[in-house]
C-alpha positions in Angstrom: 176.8 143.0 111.5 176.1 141.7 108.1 172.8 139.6 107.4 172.6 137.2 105.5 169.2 136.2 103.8 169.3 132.0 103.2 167.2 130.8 100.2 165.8 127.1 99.9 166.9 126.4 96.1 167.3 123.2 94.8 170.5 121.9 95.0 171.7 119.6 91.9 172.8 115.8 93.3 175.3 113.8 91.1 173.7 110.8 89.2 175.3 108.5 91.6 173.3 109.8 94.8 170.2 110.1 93.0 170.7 106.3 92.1 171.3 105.6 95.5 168.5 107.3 96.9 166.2 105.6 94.3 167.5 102.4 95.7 166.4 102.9 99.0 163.0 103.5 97.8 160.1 100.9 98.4 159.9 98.7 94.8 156.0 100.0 94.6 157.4 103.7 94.9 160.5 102.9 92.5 157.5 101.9 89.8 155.3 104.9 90.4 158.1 106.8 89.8 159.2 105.2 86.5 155.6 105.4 85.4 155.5 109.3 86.4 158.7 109.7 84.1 158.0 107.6 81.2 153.8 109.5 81.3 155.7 112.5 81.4 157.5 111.9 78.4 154.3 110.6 76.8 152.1 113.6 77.8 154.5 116.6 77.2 158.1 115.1 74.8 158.4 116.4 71.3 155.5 114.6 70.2 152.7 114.8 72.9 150.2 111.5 72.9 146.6 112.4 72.0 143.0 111.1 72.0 142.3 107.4 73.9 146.4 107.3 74.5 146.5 110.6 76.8 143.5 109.6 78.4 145.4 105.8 79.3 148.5 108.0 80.3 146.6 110.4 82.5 144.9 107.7 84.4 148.1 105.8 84.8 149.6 109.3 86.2 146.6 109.9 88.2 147.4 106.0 90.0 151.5 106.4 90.5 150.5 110.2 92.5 148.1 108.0 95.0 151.0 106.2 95.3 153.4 108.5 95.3 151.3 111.3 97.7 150.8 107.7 100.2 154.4 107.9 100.5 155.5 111.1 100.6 153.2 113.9 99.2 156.2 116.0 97.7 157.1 113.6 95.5 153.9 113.7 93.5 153.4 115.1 89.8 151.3 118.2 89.3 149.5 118.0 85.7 151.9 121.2 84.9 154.8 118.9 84.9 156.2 120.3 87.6 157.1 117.9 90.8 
């Protein structure tokens, strides 16, 4: 008999399924998650924010994961970047 070990790795979804999924979302979850993105962008793109802006974009953050943990706690942001 041959065993077979199964991993939990994250499997990629086409664009179209994502966007469909996003739909389904409550409009209050669709804008945490927008404001999670865009913050993200802000906090860690090419040319990260600094001084009063970081501290706007880190409270905003801090706001969409209440939101975000009230819906479903895996979906929130860690400040690592990583969901």
């Amino acid at each position: 008999m041959i065993a077979m070990a199964l991993t939990s790795r994250p499997v990629s979804k086409p664009d179209r399924i994502a966007d469909r999924i996003f739909d389904g979302l409550p409009v209050r979850v669709q804008r945490a998650v927008a404001f999670t993105a865009a913050a993200e962008r802000a906090l860690y793109g090419l040319e990260p924010v600094r001084g009063a802006t970081r501290e706007v974009a880190l409270s905003g953050l801090a706001r969409a994961n209440k939101t975000l943990a009230a819906y479903n706690p895996g979906l929130r942001v860690r400040l690592d970047g990583v969901r």
